[in-house]
C-alpha positions, 0 to 999 in steps of 0.5 A, a space after each residue: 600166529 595168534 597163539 605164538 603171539 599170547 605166549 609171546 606177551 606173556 613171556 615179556 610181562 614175566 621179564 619185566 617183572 623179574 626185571 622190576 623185582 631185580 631193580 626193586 630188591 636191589 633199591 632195597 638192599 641200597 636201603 638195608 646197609 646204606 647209614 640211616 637218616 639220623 645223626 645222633 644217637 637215639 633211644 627207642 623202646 618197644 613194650 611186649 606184643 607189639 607187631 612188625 609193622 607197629 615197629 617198622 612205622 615207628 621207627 620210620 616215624 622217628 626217621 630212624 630208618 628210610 623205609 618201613 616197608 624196606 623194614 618189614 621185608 628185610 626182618 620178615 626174609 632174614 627170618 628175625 621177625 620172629 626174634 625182635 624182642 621187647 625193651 629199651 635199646 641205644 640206635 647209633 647215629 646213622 646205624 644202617 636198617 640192618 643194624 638197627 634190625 641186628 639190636 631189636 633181635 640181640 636183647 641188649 637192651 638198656 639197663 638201668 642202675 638200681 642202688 639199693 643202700 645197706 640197712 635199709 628195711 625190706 619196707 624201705 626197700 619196697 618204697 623205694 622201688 615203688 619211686 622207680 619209674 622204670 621198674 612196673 607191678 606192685 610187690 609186697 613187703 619181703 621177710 626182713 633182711 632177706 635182701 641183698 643191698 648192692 648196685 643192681 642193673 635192670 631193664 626197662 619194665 622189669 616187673 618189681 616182684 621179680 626184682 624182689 627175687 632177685 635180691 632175695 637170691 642174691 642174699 641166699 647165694 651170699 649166705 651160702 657162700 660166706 657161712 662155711 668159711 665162719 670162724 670155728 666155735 662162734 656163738 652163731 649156729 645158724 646162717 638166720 642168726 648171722 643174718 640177724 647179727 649182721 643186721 644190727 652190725 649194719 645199723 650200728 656202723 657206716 664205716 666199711 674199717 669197723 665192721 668187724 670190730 663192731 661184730 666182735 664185740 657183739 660176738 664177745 657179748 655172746 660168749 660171756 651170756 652179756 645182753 647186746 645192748 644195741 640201740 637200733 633194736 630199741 627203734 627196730 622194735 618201737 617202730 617196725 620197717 619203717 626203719 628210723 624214730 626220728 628223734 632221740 631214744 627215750 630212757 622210758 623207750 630203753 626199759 620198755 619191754 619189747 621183742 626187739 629191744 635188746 637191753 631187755 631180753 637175752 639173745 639175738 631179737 626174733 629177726 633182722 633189723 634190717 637188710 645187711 650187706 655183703 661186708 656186714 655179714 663177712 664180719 659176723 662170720 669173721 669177726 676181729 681178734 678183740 677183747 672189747 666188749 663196749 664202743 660209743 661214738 667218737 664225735 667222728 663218725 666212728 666208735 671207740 671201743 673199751 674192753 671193760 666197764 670202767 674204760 666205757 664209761 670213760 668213753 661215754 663221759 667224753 662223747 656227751 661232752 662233745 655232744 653237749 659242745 656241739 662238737 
């Protein structure tokens, strides 16, 4: 009777806890798709290397979900304990444990939009990722125009040498792209000339509509053995990346002799001036059908452009004196 008895209670202490696991998994499968504890949307973010628990507890913390053991549970069962990925990541408001658990494992984390301008300097590049707070690590300063200005979205945490290759990537697959479909016999032999024309077209002009004539006229300088003139070399080569004088250029400063300085040497400068965009290097490329060989500002924002010496100077003679109005 003893014996029957002991196998007896057993039985009973194994029912009850089949029985107590039944109701608990059922009080926690209540806890995985039931909403979450939060009424409006919530940003998180976790950093590389963090463990389950770590995650479960702050999010309980932030009453994100009802139960982090709950969490811990689900994400460890579901077999995605292993798949939760760092970063930075948007919880809907009342988003139930499960979806929550659905986000970390997806990777769609937040991006954010980097614009990085047209003819900028790789210096200037780098010093303004360096203001990012969302970007980490330290880069060095990049081969002059070897980066592609364009709107960028990134991660949180994205280191910035790998934003730097990016970039750099995105320069080569346009040049890659763009430099078979240049117009037959141009002055430019090589996809670095383009880039290094482009550069100097994109310092000259802001204006998406000039691009191409700006480049036509450089082409046309080429051609005819015309030295280019351009007045953004003479900065480039006095003051390097850091990419802009400050003040007017000096008449000294035009007959200073420098590599960069093309109203004293012959030719495209050593290398870019600058980072030229997508728009800047098409031009080059493709530039307009024009016999100009000369432009000056026109006291709008734009240039106007004259094919001989005598109409230049006509030009210019106007822009000084809208200069010296103030106009």
């Amino acid at each position: 009777m003893a014996r029957k008895s002991h196998v007896f209670q057993i039985k009973k202490w194994l029912t009850l806890g089949i029985f107590a696991s039944l109701v608990l998994a059922f009080i926690g499968l209540g806890f995985v798709f039931v909403p979450g504890p939060h009424g409006q949307e919530r940003r998180i973010s976790f950093p590389k290397g963090v463990s389950l628990t770590f995650i479960a507890d702050d999010l309980a913390r932030q009453n994100l979900i009802h139960s982090g053991f709950v969490f811990r549970l689900l994400a460890r069962f579901s077999g995605q304990a292993s798949q939760m990925q760092a970063g930075e990541y948007d919880v809907p408001a009342k988003a139930s444990m499960a979806d929550v658990l659905e986000i970390l494992t997806t990777g769609d984390s937040v991006l954010h939009v980097v614009v990085v301008p047209e003819g900028l300097t790789s210096q200037q590049v780098v010093n303004l990722i360096a203001e990012l707070a969302v970007l980490n690590g330290d880069v060095d300063v990049p081969a002059e125009g070897s980066l592609l200005p364009e709107t960028y979205h990134l991660p949180r945490g994205t280191m910035r040498v790998d934003f730097i290759a990016q970039m750099q990537k995105a320069q080569s697959d346009v040049l890659a792209a763009l430099w078979p479909k240049r117009d037959a016999n141009l002055p430019i032999k090589t996809p670095q000339e383009a880039l290094i024309l482009a550069s100097i077209v994109e310092k000259e002009t802001a204006l998406d509509s000039e691009r191409p004539l700006i480049a036509a006229v450089f082409i046309n300088r080429l051609r005819k053995n015309m030295r280019l003139q351009s007045d953004p070399t003479i900065i480039y080569g006095l003051v390097g990346g850091v990419g802009t004088l400050g003040r007017p250029i000096r008449r000294s400063e035009i007959r200073r002799q420098t590599a960069y300085n093309t109203y004293r040497i012959d030719g495209l400068p050593p290398t870019p001036i600058a980072n030229p965009g997508r728009a800047a290097i098409a031009a080059v490329l493709n530039p307009a059908t024009t016999k100009a060989l000369y432009f000056v500002a026109d006291g709008s924002g734009g240039h106007v452009f004259a094919d001989n010496l005598k109409s230049h100077e006509r030009n210019v003679k106007k822009w000084r004196q809208i200069r010296g109005t103030g106009r």
